[in-house]
N, C-alpha and C positions, 0 to 999 in steps of 0.2 A: 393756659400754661405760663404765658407772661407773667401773667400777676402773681402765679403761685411764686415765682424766681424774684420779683420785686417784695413780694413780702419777709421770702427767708432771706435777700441779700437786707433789708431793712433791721429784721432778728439779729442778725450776722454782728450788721456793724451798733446796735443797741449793746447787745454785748459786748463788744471788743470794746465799744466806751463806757462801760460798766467797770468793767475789768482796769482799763485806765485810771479809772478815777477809785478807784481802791489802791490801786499801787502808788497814785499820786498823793494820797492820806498817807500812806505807811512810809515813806519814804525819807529819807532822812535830808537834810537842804544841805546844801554847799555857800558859802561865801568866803570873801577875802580874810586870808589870815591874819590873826591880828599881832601888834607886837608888844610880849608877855613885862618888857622889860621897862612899856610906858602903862601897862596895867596889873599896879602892886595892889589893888582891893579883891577882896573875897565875896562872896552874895551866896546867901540861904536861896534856894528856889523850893517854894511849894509848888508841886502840879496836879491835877484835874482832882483834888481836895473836895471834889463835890458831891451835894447829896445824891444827886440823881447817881453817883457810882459806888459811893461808900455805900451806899442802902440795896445794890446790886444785887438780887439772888443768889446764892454760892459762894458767897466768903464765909469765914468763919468769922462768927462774932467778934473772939476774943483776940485774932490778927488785926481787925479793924480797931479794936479798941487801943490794942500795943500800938499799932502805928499810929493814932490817933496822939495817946501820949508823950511816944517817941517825938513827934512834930513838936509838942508842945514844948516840949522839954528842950528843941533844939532854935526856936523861936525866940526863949526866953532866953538861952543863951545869945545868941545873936544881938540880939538887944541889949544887952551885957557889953557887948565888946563892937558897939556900934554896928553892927555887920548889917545891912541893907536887904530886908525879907522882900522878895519876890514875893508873890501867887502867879499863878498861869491855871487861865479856867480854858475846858474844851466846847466849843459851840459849833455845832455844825451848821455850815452854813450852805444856803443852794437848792432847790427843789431837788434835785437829785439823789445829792449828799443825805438830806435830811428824809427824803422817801424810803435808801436802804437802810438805813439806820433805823428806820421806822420796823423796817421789815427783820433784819438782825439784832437792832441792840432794843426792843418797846421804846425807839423815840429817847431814851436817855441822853442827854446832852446837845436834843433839838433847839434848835430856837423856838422859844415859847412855850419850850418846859422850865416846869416853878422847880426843878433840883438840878438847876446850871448855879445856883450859889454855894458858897462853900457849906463845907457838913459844919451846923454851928456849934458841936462841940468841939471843933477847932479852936475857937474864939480866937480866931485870924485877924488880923489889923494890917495889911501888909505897908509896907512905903510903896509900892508899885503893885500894879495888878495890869495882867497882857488878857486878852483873850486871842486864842489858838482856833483854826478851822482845821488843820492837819496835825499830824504824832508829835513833830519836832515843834518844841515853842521857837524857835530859832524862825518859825515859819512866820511871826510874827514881828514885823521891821520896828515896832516901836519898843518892842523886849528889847534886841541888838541895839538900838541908840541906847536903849536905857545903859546899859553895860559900856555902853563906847563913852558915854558925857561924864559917868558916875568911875571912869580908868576901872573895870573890873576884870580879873583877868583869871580867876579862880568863880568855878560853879559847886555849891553841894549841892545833890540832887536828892531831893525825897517827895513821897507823893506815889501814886499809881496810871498805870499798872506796870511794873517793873518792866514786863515783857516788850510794854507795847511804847508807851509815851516817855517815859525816864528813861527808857531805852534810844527810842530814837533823840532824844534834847540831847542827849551823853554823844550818842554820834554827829548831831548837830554842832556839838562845841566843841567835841574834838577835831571835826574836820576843818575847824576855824583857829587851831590850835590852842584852843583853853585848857587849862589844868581842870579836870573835874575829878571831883570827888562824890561816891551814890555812899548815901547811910545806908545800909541795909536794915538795920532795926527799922527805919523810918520810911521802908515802901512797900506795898502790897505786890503783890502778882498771886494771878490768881492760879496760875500754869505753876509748882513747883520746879518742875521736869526741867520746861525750857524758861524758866529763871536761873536756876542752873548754868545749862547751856548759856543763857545771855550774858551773865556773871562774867565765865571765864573769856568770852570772847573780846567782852569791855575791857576786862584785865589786860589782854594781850594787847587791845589798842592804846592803852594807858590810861583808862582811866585806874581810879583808885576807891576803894571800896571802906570809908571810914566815915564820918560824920560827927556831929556835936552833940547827938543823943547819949553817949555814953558817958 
């Protein structure tokens, strides 16, 4: 009877640190606010641009291919008027991490999967490139220097999946008080419904919903 109580309290707490480290991915990061009036530059951010997601089962083609565009076209602008392109790629990292992933997403964006690179019809060149282990890039302290060295104080946000990762980076910079702006032309979600729902809820936080695709 012992054992049988040491194995389900051992189940128990497997779980509840399962369950931790999912909410700790999804979650959106806090840091110190920054101030808007010593950070007058702007920055494109591409996020998780990659094969192993663009090639995802369940997109529509021709949304991938718009958004693909959409990027292109807001890239090239960027370049135009100096503006300094992000990428942000997602790698899971961690035995863990990378076992549920295994289990929910086939291993996509594992460490030592060949579609952690961007989709090369991107034909991406960034000035910088982060890699992310959680939703928010903000999770990544060398993204934030990049924006604190470079005065950047405005984010556009495009890339996928609306719902999940451009979702939380938007709550990431808002909660550090950046101006962000999401293209909508230029981001996938794969959820309409609660893209949607995310839309308005970013609206009411402030961010803003326009970009350089148009």
């Amino acid at each position: 009877m012992a054992v049988f109580w040491i194995i389900l309290a051992a189940i128990v707490l497997l779980v509840l640190y399962i369950l931790n480290e999912i909410r700790r991915i999804g979650t959106p990061t806090t840091g110190q606010a920054i101030d808007l009036t010593s950070r007058p530059g702007c920055a494109l951010v591409v996020i998780d641009m990659q094969s192993d997601f663009t090639t995802r089962p369940g997109w529509n083609p021709a949304d991938v291919e718009n958004a693909l565009s959409n990027i292109r076209r807001s890239t090239n602008k960027a370049r135009q008027s100096d503006m300094p392109v992000i990428a942000i790629r997602q790698v899971f990292k961690g035995r863990l991490a990378n076992l549920l992933n295994g289990w929910f997403n086939q291993g996509r964006g594992n460490e030592g999967s060949a579609g952690t690179g961007f989709d090369p019809r991107l034909d991406l060149t960034p000035d910088a490139e982060f890699v992310k282990s959680m939703g928010d890039a903000f999770s990544s302290l060398a993204f934030e220097q990049f924006l604190s060295a470079n005065r950047i104080g405005t984010l556009i946000l495009t890339g996928l999946d609306g719902c999940h990762c451009v979702n939380k980076t938007a709550q990431g910079a808002l909660n550090r008080g950046y101006r962000v702006q999401i293209d909508p032309a230029a981001v996938l979600a794969a959820d309409s419904r609660h893209w949607s729902k995310v839309t308005k809820n970013l609206l009411a936080a402030g961010a803003e919903f326009r970009g350089l695709s148009a």
